[in-house]
GUKOL-533143 format. One record per residue (C-alpha): residue number from 1; x, y, z. Coordinates in steps of 0.25 Angstrom, whole numbers, always signed. Example, Ala and Ser with C-alpha at 12.3 -4.5 7.8 and 13.67 -1.06 7.14 Angstrom:
# GUKOL-533143
<node nr="1" c1="+49" c2="-18" c3="+31"/>
<node nr="2" c1="+55" c2="-4" c3="+29"/>
***
This chain:
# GUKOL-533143
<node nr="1" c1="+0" c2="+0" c3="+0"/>
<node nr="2" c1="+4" c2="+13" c3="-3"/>
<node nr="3" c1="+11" c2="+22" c3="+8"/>
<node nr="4" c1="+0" c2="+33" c3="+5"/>
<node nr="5" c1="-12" c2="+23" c3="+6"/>
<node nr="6" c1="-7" c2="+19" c3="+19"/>
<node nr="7" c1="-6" c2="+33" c3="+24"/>
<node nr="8" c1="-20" c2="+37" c3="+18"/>
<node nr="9" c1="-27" c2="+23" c3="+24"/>
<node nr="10" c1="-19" c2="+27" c3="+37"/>
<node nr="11" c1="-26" c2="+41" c3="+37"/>
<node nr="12" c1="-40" c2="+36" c3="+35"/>
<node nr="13" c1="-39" c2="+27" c3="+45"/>
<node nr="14" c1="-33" c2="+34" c3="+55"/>
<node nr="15" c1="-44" c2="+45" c3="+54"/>
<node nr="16" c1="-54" c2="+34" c3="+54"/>
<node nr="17" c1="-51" c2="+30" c3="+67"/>
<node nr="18" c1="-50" c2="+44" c3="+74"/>
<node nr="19" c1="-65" c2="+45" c3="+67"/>
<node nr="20" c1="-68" c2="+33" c3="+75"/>
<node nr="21" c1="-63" c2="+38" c3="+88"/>
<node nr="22" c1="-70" c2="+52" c3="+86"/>
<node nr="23" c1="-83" c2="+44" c3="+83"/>
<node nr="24" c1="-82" c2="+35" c3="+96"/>
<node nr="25" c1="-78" c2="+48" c3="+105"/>
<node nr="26" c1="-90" c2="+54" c3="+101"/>
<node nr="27" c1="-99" c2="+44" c3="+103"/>
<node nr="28" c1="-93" c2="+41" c3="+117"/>
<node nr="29" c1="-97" c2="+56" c3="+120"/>
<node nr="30" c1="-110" c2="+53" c3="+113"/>
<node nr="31" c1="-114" c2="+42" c3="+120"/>
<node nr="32" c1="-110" c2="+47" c3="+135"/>
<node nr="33" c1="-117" c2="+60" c3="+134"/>
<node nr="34" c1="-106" c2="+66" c3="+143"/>
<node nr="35" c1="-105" c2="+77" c3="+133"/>
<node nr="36" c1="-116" c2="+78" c3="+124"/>
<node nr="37" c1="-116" c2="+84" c3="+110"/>
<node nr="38" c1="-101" c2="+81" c3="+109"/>
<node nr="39" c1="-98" c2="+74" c3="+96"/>
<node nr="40" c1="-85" c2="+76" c3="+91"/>
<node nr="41" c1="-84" c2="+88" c3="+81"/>
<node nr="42" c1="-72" c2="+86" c3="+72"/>
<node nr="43" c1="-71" c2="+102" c3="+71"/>
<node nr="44" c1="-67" c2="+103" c3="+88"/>
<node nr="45" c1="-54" c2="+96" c3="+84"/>
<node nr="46" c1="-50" c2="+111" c3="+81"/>
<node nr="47" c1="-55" c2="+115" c3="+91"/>
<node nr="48" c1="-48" c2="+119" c3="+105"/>
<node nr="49" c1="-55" c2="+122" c3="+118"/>
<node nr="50" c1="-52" c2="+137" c3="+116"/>
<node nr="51" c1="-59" c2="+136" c3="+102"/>
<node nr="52" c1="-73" c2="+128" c3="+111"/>
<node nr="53" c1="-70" c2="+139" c3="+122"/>
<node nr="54" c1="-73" c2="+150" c3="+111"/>
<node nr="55" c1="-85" c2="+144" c3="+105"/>
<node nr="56" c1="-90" c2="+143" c3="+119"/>
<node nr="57" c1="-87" c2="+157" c3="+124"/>
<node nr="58" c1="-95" c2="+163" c3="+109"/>
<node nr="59" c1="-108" c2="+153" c3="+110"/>
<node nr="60" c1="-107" c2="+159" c3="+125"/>
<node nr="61" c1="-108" c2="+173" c3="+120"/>
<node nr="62" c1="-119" c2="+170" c3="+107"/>
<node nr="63" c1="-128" c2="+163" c3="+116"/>
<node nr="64" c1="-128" c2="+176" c3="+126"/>
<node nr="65" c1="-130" c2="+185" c3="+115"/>
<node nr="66" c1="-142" c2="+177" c3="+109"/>
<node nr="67" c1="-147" c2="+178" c3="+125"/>
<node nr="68" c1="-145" c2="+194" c3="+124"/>
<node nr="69" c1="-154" c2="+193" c3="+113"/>
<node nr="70" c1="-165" c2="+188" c3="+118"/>
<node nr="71" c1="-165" c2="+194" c3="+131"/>
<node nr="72" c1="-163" c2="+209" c3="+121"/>
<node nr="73" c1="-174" c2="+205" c3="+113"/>
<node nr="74" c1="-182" c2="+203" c3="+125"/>
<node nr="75" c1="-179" c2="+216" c3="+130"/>
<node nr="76" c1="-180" c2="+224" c3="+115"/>
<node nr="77" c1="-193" c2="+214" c3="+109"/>
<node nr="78" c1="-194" c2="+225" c3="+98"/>
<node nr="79" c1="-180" c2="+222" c3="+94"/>
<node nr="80" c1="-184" c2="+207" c3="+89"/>
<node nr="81" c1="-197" c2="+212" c3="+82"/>
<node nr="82" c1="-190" c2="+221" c3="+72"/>
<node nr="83" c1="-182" c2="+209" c3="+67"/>
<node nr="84" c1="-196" c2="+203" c3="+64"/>
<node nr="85" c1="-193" c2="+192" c3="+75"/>
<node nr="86" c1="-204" c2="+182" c3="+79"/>
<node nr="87" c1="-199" c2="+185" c3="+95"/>
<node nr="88" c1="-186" c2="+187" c3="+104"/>
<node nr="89" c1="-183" c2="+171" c3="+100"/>
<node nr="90" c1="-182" c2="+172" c3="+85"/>
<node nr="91" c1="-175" c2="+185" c3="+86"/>
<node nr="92" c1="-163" c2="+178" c3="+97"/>
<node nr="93" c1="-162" c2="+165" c3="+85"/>
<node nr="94" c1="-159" c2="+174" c3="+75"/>
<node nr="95" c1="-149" c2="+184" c3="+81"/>
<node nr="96" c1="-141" c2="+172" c3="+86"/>
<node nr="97" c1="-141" c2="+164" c3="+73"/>
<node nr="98" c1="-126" c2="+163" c3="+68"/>
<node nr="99" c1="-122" c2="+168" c3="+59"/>
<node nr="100" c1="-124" c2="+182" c3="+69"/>
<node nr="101" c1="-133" c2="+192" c3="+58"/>
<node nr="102" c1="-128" c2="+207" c3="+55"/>
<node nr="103" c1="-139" c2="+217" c3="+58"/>
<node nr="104" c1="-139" c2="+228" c3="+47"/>
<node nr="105" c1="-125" c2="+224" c3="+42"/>
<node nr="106" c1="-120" c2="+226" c3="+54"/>
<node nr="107" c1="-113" c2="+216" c3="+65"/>
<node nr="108" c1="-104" c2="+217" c3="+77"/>
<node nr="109" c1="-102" c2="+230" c3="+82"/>
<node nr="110" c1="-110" c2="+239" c3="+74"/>
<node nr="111" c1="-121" c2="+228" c3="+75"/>
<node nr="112" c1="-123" c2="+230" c3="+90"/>
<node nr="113" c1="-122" c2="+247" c3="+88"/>
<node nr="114" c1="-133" c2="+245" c3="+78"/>
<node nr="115" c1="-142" c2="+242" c3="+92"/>
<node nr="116" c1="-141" c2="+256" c3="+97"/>
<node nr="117" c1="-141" c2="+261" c3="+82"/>
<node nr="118" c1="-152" c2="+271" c3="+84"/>
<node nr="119" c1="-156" c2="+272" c3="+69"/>
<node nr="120" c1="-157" c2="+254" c3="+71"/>
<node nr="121" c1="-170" c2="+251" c3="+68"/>
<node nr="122" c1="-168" c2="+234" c3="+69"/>
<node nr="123" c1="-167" c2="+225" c3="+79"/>
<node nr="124" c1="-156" c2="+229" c3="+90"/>
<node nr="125" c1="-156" c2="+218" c3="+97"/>
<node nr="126" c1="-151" c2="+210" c3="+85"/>
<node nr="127" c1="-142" c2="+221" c3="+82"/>
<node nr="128" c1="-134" c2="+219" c3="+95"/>
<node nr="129" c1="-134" c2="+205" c3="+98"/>
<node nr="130" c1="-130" c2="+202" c3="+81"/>
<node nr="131" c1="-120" c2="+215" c3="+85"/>
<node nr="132" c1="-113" c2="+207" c3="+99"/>
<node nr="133" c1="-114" c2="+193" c3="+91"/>
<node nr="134" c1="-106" c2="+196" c3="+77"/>
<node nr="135" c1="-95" c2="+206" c3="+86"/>
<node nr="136" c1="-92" c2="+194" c3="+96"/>
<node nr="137" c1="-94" c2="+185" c3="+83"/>
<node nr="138" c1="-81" c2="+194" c3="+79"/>
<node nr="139" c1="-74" c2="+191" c3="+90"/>
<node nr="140" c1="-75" c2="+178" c3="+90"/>
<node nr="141" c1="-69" c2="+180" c3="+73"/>
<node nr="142" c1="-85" c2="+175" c3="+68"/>
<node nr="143" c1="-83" c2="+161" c3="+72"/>
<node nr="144" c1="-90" c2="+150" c3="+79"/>
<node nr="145" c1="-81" c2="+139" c3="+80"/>
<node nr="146" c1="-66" c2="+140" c3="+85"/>
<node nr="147" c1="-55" c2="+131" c3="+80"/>
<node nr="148" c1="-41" c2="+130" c3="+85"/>
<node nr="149" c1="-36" c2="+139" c3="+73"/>
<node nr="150" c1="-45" c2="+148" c3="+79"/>
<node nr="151" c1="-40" c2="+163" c3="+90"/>
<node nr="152" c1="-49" c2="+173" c3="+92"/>
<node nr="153" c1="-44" c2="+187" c3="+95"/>
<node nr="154" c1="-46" c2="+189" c3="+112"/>
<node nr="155" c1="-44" c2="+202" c3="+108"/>
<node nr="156" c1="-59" c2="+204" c3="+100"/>
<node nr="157" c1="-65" c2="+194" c3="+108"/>
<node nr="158" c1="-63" c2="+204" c3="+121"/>
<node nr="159" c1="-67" c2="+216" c3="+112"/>
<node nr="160" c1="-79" c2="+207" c3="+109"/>
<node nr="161" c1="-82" c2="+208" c3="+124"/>
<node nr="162" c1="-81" c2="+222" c3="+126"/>
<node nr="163" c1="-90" c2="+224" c3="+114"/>
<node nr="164" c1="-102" c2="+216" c3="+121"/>
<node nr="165" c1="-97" c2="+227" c3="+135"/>
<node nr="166" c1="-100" c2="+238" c3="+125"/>
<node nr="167" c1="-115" c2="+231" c3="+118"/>
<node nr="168" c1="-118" c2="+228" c3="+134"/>
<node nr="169" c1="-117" c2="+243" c3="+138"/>
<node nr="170" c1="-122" c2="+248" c3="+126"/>
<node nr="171" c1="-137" c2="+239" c3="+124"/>
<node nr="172" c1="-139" c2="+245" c3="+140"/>
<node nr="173" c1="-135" c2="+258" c3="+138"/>
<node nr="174" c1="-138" c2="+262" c3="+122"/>
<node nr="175" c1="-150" c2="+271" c3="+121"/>
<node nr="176" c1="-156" c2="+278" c3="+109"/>
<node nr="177" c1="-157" c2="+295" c3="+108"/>
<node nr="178" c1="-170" c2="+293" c3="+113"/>
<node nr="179" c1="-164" c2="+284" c3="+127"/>
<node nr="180" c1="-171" c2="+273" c3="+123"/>
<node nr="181" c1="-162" c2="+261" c3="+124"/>
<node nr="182" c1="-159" c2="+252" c3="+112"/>
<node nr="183" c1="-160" c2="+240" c3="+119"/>
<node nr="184" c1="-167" c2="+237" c3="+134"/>
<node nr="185" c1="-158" c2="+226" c3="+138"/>
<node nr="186" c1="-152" c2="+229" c3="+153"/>
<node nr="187" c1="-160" c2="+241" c3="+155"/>
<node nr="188" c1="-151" c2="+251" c3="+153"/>
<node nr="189" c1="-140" c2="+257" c3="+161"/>
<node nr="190" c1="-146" c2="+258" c3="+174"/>
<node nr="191" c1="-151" c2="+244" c3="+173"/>
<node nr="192" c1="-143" c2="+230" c3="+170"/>
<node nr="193" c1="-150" c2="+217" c3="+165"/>
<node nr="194" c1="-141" c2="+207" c3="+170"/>
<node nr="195" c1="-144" c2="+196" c3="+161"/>
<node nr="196" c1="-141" c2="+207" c3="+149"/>
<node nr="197" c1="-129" c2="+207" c3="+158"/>
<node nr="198" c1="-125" c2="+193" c3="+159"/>
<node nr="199" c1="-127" c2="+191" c3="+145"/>
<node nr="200" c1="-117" c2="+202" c3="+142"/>
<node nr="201" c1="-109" c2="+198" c3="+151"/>
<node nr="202" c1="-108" c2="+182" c3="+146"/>
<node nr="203" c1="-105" c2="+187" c3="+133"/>
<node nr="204" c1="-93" c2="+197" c3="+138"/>
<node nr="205" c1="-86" c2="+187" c3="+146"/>
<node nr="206" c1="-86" c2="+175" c3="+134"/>
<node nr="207" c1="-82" c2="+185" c3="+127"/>
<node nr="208" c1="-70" c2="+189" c3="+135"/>
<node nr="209" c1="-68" c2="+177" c3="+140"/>
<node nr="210" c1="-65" c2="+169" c3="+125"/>
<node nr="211" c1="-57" c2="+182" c3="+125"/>
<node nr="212" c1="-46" c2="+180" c3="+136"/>
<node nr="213" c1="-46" c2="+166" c3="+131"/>
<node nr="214" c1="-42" c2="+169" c3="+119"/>
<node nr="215" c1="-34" c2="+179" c3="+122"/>
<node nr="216" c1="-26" c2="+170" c3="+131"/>
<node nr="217" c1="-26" c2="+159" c3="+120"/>
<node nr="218" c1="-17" c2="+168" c3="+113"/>
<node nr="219" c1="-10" c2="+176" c3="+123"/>
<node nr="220" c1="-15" c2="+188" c3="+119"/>
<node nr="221" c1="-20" c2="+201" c3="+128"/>
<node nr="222" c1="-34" c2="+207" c3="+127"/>
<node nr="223" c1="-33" c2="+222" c3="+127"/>
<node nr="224" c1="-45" c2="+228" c3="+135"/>
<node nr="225" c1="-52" c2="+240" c3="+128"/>
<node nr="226" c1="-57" c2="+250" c3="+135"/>
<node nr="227" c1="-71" c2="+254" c3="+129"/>
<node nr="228" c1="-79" c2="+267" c3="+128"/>
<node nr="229" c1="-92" c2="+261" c3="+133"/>
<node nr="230" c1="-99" c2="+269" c3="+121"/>
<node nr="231" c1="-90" c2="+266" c3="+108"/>
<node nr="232" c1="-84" c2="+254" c3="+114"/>
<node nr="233" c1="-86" c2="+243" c3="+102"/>
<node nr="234" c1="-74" c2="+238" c3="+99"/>
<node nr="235" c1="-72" c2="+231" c3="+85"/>
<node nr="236" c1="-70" c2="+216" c3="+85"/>
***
């Protein structure tokens, strides 16, 4: 038998029997139920725990962003209904759906302005969650999965963070020329809702936490910015 045939039948069967094995390791899993919905995926082969930890830390920060929507749109019900929405539900299902939609060709930064725009006629509700989804979004280099080739820049994640500071101030605190504010959530600046709070706060600490993570993974320093509550977007 030729030399390359041996080498090409060796090869065949070599990854044959790893296919085996990763057959009968799943099925182990499978048929304990110590750690359902656990079938091997070929694709976390490339994947390292930092790569799982970041996943982790953005479906965190998604989820609480689809929870402030709902609670906003309970708050602002008018909001929903200039969309054309059926109720609150249909409006939350459609602002989470990935891909994150623009709102009058704009995302990011100049998407969450557009909610205190006082010329906006259109749902602003939807203008600032799409606006804090597609800026972390950036942050996190518009990916959803994390491989080992994969570093993210600590340095924009952290920017990210300061960014939700600024939205959080802002949504409690922004009124129109007339004082009326754009969106009742916390109750202005006398009064705090602490759930809006917790949620702002869950996203701000994933945020900087996958920060320093990665920041460390890389030795790199974050440099802290200091912000001008008013202008204080900083570009991601």
């Amino acid at each position: 038998m030729e030399p390359w045939l041996q080498t090409r039948l060796l090869s065949r069967g070599l990854m044959l029997v790893f296919c085996v094995l990763l057959t009968g390791c799943s099925s182990i899993v499978k048929q304990s139920g110590s750690l359902r919905s656990s079938e091997f995926k070929m694709n976390s082969v490339a994947k390292t725990d930092i790569n799982l930890v970041t996943e982790t830390h953005q479906t965190i920060v998604f989820q609480a962003l689809g929870e402030l929507a709902f609670k906003l749109y309970k708050r602002n019900p008018n909001e929903w209904r200039k969309s054309g929405y059926q109720g609150v539900e249909a409006a939350v299902a459609e602002l989470v759906r990935f891909p994150f939609v623009a709102v009058n060709g704009r995302r990011s930064i100049d998407c969450i302005r557009l909610s205190f725009d006082e010329g906006f006629k259109g749902d602003r509700v939807q203008a600032f969650i799409a606006g804090l989804q597609t800026m972390i979004f950036e942050a996190y280099e518009s990916q959803r999965e994390f491989y080992i080739i994969d570093f993210l820049d600590a340095q924009r994640l952290y920017n990210s963070a300061r960014n939700v500071e600024v939205a959080s101030w802002l949504i409690r605190t922004k009124r129109s020329r007339s004082g009326k504010i754009f969106l009742v959530s916390s109750g202005g600046i006398g009064a705090v809702n602490l759930s809006f709070e917790r949620l702002f706060g869950k996203i701000i600490n994933a945020q900087d936490m996958i920060a320093q993570i990665m920041a460390n993974r890389q030795h790199r320093v974050i440099k802290s910015t200091l912000q001008s509550m008013v202008t204080a977007f900083i570009p991601i």
